[in-house]
VORO-916932 format. One record per atom (N, C-alpha, C): residue number from 0; residue in one letter; atom name; x, y, z. Coordinates in steps of 0.001 Angstrom, whole numbers. Each point is the difference from the previous one (the first is absolute). Example, Ala and Ser with C-alpha at 12.3 -4.5 7.8 and 13.67 -1.06 7.14 Angstrom:
VORO-916932
NODE  seq  type  atom       c1       c2       c3
NODE    0     a     N    13190    -5690     7800
NODE    0     a    CA     -890     1190        0
NODE    0     a     C      900     1200        0
NODE    1     s     N     -350     1050     -720
NODE    1     s    CA      820     1190       60
NODE    1     s     C     -770     1090      730
***
This chain:
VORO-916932
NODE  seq  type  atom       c1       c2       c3
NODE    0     x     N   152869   -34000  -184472
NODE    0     x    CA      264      372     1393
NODE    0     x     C     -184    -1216      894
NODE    1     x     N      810     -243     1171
NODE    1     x    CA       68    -1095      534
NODE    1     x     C    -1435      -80      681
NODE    2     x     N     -105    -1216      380
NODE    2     x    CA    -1329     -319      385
NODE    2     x     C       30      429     2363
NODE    3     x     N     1269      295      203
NODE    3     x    CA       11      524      827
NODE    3     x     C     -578     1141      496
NODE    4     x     N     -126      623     -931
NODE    4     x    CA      -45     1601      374
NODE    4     x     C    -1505      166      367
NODE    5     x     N     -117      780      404
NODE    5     x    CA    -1520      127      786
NODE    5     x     C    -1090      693     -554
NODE    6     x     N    -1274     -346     -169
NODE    6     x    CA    -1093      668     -504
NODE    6     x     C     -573     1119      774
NODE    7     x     N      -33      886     -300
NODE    7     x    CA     -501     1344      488
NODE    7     x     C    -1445     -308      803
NODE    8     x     N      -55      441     1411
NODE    8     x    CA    -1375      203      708
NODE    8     x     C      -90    -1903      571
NODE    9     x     N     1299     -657      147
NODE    9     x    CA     -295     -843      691
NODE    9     x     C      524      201     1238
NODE   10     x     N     -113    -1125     1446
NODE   10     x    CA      447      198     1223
NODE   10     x     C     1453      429     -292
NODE   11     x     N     1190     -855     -767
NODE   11     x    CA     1088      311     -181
NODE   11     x     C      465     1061     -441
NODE   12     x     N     -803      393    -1277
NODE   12     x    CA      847     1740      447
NODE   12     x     C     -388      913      722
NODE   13     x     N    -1024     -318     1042
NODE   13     x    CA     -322     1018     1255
NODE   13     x     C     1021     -336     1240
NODE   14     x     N      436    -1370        2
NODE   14     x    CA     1242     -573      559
NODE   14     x     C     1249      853     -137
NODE   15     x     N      289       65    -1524
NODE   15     x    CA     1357     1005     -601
NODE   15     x     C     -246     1008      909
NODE   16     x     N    -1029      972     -446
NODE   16     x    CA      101     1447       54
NODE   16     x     C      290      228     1925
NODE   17     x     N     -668    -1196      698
NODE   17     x    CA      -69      537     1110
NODE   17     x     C     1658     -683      354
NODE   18     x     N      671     -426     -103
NODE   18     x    CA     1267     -659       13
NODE   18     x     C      722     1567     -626
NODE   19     x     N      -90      288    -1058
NODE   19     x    CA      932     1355       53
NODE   19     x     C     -595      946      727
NODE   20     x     N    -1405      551     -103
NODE   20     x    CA     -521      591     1064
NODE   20     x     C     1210      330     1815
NODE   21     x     N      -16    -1553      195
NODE   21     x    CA     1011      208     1191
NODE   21     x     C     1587      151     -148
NODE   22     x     N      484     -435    -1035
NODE   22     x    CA     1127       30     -517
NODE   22     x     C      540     1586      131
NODE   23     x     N     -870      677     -781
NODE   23     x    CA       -9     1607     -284
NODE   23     x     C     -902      450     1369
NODE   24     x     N     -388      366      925
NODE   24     x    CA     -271      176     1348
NODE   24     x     C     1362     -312      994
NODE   25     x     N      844     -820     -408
NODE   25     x    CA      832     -718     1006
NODE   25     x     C     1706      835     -896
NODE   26     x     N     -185      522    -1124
NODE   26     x    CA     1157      521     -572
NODE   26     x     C     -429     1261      314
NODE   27     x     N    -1045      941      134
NODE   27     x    CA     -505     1391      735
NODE   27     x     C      780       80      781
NODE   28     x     N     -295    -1204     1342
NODE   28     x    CA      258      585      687
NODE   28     x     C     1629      290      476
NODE   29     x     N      465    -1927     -494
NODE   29     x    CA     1287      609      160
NODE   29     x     C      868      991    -1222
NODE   30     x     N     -162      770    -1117
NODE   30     x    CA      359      767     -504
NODE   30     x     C     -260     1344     1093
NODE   31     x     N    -1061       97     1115
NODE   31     x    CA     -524     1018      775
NODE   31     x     C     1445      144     1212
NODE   32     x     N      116    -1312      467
NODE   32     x    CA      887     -341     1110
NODE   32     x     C     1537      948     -624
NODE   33     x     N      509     -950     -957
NODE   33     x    CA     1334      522     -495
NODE   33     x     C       35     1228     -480
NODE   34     x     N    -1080      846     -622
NODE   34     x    CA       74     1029     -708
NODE   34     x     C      313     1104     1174
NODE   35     x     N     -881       83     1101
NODE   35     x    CA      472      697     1299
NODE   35     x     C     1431       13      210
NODE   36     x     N       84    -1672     -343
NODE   36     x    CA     1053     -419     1361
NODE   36     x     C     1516      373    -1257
NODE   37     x     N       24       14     -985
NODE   37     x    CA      484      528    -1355
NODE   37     x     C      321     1464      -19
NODE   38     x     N     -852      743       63
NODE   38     x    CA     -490     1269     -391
NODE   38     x     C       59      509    -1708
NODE   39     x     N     -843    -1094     -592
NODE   39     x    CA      380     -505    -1167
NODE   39     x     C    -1851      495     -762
NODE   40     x     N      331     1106     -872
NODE   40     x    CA    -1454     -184     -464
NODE   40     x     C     -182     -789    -1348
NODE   41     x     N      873     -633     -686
NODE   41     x    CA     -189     -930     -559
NODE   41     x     C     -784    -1473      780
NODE   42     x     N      393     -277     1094
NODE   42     x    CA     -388    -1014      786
NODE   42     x     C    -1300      596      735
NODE   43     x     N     -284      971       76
NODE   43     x    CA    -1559      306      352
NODE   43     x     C     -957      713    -1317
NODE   44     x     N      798       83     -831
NODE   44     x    CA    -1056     -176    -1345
NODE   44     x     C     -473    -1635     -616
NODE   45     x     N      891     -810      503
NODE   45     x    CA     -520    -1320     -579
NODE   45     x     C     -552     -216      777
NODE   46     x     N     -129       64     1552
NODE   46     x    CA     -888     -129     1207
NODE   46     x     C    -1730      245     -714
NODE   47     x     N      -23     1255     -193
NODE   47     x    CA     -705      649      131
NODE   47     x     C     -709     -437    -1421
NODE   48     x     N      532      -64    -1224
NODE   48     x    CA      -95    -1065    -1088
NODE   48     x     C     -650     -974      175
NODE   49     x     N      274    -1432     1015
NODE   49     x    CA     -227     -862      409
NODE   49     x     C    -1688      156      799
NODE   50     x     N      -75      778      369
NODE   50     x    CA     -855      187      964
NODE   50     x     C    -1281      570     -975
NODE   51     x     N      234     1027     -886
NODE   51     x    CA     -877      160     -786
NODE   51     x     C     -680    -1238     -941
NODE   52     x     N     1100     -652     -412
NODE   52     x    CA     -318    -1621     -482
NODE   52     x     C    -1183     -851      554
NODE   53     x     N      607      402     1211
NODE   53     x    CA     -604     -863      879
NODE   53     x     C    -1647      354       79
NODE   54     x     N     -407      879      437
NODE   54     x    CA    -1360      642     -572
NODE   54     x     C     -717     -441    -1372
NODE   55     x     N      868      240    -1248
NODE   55     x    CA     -281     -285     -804
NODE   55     x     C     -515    -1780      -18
NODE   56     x     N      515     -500      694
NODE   56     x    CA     -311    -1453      -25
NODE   56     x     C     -733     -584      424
NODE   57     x     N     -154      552     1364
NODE   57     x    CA    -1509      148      525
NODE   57     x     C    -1296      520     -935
NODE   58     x     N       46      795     -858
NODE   58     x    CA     -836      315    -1110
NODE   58     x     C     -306     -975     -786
NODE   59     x     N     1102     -177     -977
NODE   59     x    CA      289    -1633     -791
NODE   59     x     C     -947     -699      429
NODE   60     x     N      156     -499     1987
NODE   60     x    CA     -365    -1327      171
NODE   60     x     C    -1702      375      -39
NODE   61     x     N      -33     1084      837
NODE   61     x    CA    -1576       79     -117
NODE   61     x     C     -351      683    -1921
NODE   62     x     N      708      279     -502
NODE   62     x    CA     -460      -74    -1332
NODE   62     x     C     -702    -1767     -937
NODE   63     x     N      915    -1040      818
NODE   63     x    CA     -341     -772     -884
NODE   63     x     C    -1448     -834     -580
NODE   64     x     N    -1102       24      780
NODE   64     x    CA    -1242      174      121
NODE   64     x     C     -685      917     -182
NODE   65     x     N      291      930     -937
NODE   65     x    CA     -370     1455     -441
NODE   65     x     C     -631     -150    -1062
NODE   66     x     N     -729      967     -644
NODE   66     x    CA     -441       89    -1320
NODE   66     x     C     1227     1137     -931
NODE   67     x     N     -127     -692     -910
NODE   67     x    CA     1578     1014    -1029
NODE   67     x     C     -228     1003       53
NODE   68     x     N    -1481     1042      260
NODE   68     x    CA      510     1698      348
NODE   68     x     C      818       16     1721
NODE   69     x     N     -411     -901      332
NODE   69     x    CA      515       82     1425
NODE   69     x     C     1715     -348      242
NODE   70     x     N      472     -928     -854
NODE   70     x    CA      739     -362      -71
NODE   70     x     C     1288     1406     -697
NODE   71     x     N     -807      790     -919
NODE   71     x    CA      665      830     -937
NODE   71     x     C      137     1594     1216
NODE   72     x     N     -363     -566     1181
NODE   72     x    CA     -535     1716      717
NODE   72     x     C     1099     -257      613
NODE   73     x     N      -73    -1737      526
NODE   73     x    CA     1395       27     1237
NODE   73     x     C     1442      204     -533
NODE   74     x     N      212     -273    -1343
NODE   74     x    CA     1239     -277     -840
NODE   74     x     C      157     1706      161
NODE   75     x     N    -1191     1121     -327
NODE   75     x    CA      546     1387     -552
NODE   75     x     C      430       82     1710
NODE   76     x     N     -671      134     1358
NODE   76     x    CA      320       57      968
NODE   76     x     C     1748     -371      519
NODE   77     x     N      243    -1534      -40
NODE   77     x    CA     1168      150     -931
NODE   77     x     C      967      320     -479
NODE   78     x     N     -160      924    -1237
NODE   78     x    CA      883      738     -360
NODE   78     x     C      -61     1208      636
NODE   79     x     N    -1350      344      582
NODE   79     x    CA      161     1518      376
NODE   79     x     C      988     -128     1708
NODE   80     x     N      262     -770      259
NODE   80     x    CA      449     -199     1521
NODE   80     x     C     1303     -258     -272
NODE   81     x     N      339     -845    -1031
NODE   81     x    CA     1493       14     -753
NODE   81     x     C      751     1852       21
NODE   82     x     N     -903      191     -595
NODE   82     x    CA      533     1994     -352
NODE   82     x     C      -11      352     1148
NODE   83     x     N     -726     -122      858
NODE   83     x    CA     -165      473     1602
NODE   83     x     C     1170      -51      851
NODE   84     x     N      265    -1180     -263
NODE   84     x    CA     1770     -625      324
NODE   84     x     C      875      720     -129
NODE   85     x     N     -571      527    -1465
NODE   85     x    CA     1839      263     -558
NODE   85     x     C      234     1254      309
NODE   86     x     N    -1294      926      244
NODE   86     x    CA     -258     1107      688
NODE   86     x     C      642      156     1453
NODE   87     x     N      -51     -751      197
NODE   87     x    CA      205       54     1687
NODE   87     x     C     1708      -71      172
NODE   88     x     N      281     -934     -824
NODE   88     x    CA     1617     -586     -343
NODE   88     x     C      708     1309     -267
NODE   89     x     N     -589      684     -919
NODE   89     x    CA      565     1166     -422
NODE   89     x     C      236      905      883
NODE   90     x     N     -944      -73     1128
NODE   90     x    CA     -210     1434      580
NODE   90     x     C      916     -465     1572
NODE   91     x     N       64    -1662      465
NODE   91     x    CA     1044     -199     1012
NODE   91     x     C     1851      182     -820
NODE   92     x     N       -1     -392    -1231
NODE   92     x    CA     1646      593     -510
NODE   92     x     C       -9     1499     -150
NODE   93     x     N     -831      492     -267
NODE   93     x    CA      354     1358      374
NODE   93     x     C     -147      708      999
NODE   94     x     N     -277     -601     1264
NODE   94     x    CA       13      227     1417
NODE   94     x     C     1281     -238      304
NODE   95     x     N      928    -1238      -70
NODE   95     x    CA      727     -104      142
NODE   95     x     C     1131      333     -540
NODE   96     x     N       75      337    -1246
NODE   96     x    CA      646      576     -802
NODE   96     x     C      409     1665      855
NODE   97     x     N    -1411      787      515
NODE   97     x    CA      696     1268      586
NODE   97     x     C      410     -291     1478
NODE   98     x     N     -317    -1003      612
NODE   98     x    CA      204      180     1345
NODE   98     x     C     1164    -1114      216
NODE   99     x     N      853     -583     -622
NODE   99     x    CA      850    -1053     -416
NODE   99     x     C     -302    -1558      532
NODE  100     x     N      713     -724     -121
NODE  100     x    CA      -86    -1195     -179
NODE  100     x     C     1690     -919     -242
NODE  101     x     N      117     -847     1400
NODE  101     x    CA      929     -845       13
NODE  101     x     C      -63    -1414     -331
NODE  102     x     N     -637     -655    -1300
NODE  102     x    CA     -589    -1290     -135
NODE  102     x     C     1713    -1361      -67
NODE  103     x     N     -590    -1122      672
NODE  103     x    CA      867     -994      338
NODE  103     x     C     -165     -954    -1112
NODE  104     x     N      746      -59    -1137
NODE  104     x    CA     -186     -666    -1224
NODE  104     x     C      377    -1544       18
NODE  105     x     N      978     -624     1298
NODE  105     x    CA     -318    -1291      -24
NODE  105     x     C    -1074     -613      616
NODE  106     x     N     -694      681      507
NODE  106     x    CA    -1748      201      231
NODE  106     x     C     -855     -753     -853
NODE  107     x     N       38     1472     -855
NODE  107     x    CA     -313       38    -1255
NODE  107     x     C     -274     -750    -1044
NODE  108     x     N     1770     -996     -114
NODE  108     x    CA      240     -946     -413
NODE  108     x     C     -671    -1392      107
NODE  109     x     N      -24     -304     1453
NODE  109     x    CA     -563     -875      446
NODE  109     x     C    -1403     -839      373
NODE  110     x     N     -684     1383       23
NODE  110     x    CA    -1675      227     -348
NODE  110     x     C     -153     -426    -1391
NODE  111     x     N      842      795     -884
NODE  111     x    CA     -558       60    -1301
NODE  111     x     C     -212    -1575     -536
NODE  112     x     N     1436     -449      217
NODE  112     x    CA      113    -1950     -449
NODE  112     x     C    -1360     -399      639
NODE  113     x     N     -322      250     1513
NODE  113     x    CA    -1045    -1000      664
NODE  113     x     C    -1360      139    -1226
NODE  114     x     N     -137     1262       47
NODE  114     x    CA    -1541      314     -425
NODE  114     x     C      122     -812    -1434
NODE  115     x     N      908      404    -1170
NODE  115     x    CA      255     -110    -1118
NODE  115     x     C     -478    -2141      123
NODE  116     x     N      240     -492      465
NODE  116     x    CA       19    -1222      373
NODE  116     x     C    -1481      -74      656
NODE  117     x     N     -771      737      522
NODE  117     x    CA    -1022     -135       59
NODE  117     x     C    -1121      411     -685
NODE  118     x     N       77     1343     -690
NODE  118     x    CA     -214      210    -1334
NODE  118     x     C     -412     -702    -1478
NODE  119     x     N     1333    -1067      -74
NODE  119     x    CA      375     -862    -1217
NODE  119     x     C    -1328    -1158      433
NODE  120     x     N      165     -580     1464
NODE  120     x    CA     -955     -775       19
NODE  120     x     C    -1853      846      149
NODE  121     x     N      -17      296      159
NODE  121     x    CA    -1398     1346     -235
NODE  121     x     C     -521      141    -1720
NODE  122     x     N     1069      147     -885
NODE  122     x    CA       -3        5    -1490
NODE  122     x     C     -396    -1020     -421
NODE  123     x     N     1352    -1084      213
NODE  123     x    CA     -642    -1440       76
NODE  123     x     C    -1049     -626      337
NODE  124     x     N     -492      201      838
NODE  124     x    CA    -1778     -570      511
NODE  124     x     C     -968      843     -980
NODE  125     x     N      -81     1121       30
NODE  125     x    CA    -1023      644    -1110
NODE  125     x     C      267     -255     -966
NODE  126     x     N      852     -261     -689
NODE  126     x    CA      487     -697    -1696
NODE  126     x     C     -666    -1472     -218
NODE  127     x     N     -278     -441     1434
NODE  127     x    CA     -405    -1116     -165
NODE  127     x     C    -2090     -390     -440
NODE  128     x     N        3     1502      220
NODE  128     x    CA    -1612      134     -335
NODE  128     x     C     -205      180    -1502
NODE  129     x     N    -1218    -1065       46
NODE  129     x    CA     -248      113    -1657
NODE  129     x     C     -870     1172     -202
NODE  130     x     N      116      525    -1742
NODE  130     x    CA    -1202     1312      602
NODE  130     x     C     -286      612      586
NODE  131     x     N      865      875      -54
NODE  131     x    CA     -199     1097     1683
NODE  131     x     C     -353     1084     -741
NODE  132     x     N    -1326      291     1192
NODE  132     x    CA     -708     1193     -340
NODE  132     x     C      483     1601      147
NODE  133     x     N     -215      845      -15
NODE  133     x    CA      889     1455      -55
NODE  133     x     C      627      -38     1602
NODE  134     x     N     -687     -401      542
NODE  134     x    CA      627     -353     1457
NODE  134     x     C      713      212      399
NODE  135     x     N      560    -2031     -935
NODE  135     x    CA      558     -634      347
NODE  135     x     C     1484      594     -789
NODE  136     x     N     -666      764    -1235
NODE  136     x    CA     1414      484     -432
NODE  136     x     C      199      991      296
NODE  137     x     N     -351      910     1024
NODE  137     x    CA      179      451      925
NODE  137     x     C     1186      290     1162
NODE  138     x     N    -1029    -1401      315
NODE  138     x    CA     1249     -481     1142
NODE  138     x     C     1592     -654     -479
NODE  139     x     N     -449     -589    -1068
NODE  139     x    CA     1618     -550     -577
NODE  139     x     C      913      916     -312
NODE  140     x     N     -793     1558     -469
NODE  140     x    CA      459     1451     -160
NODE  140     x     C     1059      265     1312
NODE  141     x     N     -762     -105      919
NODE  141     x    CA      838      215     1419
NODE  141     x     C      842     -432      127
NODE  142     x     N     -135    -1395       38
NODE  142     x    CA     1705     -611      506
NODE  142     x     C      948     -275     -806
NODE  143     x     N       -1      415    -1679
NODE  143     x    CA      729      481     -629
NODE  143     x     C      448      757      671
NODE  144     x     N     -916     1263     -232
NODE  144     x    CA     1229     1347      931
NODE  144     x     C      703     -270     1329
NODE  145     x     N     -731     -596      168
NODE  145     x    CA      772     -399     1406
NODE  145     x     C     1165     -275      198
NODE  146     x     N      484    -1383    -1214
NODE  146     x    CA      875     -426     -442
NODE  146     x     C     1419      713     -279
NODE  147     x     N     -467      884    -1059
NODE  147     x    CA      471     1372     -632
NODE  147     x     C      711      601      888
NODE  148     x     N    -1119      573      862
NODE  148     x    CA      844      909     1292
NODE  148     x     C      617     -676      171
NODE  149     x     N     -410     -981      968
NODE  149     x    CA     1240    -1111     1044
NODE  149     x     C     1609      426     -716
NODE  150     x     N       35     -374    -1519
NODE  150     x    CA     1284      518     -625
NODE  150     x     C      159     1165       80
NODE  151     x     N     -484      908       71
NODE  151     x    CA       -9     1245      244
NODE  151     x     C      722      216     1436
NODE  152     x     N     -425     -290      699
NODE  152     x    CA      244      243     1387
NODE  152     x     C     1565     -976      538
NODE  153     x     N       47    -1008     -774
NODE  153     x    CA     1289     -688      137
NODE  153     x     C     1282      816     -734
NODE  154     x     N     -224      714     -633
NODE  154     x    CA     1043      951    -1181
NODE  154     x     C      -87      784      974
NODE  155     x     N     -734      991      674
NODE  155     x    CA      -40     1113      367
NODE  155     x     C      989     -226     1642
NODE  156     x     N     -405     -893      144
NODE  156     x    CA      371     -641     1298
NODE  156     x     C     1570     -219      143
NODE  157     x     N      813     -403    -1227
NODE  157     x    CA     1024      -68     -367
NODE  157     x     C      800     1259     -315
NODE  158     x     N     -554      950     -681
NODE  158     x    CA      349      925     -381
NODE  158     x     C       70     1036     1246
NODE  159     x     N     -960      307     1164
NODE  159     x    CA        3      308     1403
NODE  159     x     C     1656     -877      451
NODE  160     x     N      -36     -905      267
NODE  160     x    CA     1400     -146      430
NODE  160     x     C     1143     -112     -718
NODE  161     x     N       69       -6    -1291
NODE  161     x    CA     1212      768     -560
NODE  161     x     C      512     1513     -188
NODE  162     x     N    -1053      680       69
NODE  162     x    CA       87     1269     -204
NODE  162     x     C     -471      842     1585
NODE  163     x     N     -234     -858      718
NODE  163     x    CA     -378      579     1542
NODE  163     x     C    -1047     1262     -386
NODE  164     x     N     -652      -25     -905
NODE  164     x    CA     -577     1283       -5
NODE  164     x     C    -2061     -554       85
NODE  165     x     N     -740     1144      306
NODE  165     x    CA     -969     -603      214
NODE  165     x     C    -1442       24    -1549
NODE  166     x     N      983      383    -1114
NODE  166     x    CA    -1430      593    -1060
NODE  166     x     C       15     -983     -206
NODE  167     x     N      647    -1446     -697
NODE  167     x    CA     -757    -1158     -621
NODE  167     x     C     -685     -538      534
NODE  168     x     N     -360      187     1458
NODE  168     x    CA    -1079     -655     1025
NODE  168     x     C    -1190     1250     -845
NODE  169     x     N      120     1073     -116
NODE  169     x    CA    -1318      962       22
NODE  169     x     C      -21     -528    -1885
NODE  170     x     N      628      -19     -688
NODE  170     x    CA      419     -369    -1370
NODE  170     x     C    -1393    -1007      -17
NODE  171     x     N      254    -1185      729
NODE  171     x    CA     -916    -1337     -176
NODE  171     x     C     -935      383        4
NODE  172     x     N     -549      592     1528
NODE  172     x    CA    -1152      489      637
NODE  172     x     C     -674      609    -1771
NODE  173     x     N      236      884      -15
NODE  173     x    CA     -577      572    -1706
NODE  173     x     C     -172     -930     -649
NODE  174     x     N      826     -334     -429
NODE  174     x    CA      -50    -1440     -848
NODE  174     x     C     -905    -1159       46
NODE  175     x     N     -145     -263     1334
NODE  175     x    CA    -1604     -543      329
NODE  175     x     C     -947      155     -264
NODE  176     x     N     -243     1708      719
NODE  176     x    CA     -860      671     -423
NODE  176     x     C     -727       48    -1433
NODE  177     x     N     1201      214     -865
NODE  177     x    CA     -269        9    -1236
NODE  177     x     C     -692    -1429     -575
NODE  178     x     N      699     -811      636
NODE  178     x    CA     -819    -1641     -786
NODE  178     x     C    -1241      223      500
NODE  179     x     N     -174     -233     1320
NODE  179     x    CA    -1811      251      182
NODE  179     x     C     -681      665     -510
NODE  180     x     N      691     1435     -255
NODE  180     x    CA     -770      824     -947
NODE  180     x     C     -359     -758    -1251
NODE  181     x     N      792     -298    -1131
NODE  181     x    CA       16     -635    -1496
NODE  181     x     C    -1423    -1133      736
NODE  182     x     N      784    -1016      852
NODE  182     x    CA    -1736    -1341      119
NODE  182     x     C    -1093      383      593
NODE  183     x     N       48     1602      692
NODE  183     x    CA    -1338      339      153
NODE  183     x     C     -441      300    -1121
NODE  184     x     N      660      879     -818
NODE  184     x    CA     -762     -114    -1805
NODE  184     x     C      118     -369     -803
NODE  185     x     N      480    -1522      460
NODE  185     x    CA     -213    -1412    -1120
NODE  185     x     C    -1382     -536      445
NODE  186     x     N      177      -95     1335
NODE  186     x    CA    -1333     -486      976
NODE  186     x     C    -1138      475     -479
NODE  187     x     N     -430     1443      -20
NODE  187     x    CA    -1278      976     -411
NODE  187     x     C       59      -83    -1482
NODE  188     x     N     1569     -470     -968
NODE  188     x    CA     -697      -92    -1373
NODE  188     x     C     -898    -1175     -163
NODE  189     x     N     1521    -1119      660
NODE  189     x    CA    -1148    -1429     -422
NODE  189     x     C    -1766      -93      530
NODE  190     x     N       -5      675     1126
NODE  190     x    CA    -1850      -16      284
NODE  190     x     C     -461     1032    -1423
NODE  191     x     N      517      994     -506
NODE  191     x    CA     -901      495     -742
NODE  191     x     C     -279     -580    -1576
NODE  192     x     N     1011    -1007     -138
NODE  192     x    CA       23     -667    -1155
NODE  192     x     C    -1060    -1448      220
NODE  193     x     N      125     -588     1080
NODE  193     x    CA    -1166     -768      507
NODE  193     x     C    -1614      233     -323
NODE  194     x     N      -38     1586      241
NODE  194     x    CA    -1085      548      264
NODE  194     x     C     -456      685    -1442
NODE  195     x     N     1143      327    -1131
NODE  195     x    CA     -312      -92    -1165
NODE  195     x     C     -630    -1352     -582
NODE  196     x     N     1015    -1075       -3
NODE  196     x    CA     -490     -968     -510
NODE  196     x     C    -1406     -719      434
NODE  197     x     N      -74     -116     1285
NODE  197     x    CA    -2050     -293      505
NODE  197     x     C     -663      796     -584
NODE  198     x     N      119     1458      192
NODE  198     x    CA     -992      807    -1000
NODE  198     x     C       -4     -536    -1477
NODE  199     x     N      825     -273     -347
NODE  199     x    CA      326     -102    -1975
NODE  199     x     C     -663    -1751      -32
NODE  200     x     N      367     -765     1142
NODE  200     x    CA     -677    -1269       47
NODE  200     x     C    -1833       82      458
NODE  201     x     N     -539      924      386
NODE  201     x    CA    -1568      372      140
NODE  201     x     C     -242      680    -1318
NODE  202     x     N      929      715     -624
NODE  202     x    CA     -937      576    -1243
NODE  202     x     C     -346    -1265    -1005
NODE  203     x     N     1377     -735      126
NODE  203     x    CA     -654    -1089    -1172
NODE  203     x     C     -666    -1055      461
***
């Protein structure tokens, strides 16, 4: 591994995290702006995505001076706020789903490229940490999905203005949903496999 990459619990990767920290705070909000201004719940599920991230990172950062049960509480936290998400995601597409919905898919479109591009660099900086603790793979968990969607939301976005119709906007929205769901319980496995192995590392 290159000699670049960064050692866990130094100034520099408290540097990273707070650098995407704002990255993902600053894609909230404008995923918040367009998703209104859209009427797009694909574009206010990645909002809202983003924003949960964002919490999570704040955890991370004050995780990194932790002791490893402490570290293993914020990771399940985490995942449990991941599911929380997708909960919520679920329950605004099917709001909109009965009360309808006119979403603007070159919107859509156009959000999706920005974030996806901000995203890629978000991946990129945490890849760059050596040894990352459940956290940290964690957080790299996130802006994968993030990623993911972004394509998600660029298809759906397309498919809204070829077909003028409004379900592949509510289509995504699920579809989101659903990824956060799966890395909230990748998130809560990897802490419980952590928390196997310290125990199995104290017996011997």
């Amino acid at each position: 591994m290159s000699q670049e990459n960064i050692d866990v619990g130094t100034s520099s990767q408290r540097r990273i995290l707070w650098i995407v920290l704002a990255l993902n705070v600053g894609l909230a909000a404008a995923f918040a702006v367009t998703g209104l201004s859209a009427d797009s719940s694909a574009l206010i599920a990645n909002g809202l995505d983003n924003l949960s991230d964002s919490v999570v990172y704040v955890i991370t950062l004050l995780a990194l001076s932790r002791s490893l049960v402490w570290k293993r509480g914020a990771a399940r936290v985490s995942g449990i706020l991941l599911i929380l998400f997708s909960a919520g995601v679920l329950f605004d597409v099917a709001r909109r789903f009965l009360t309808g919905t006119e979403p603007i898919g070159s919107m859509m479109m156009w959000m999706a490229l920005a974030a996806a591009a901000v995203n890629l660099l978000c991946v990129w900086l945490l890849k760059r940490i050596r040894r990352p603790d459940v956290n940290i793979r964690a957080a790299s968990t996130f802006s994968t999905n993030d990623f993911v969607a972004n394509a998600g939301v660029l298809v759906g976005g397309g498919l809204v203005l070829w077909l003028d119709q409004s379900w592949p906007d509510l289509a995504v929205g699920v579809a989101v949903a659903g990824i956060a769901l799966k890395g909230g319980f990748e998130i809560l496995h990897d802490a419980h496999l952590e928390t196997d192995k310290h125990r199995k590392h104290v017996i011997q």
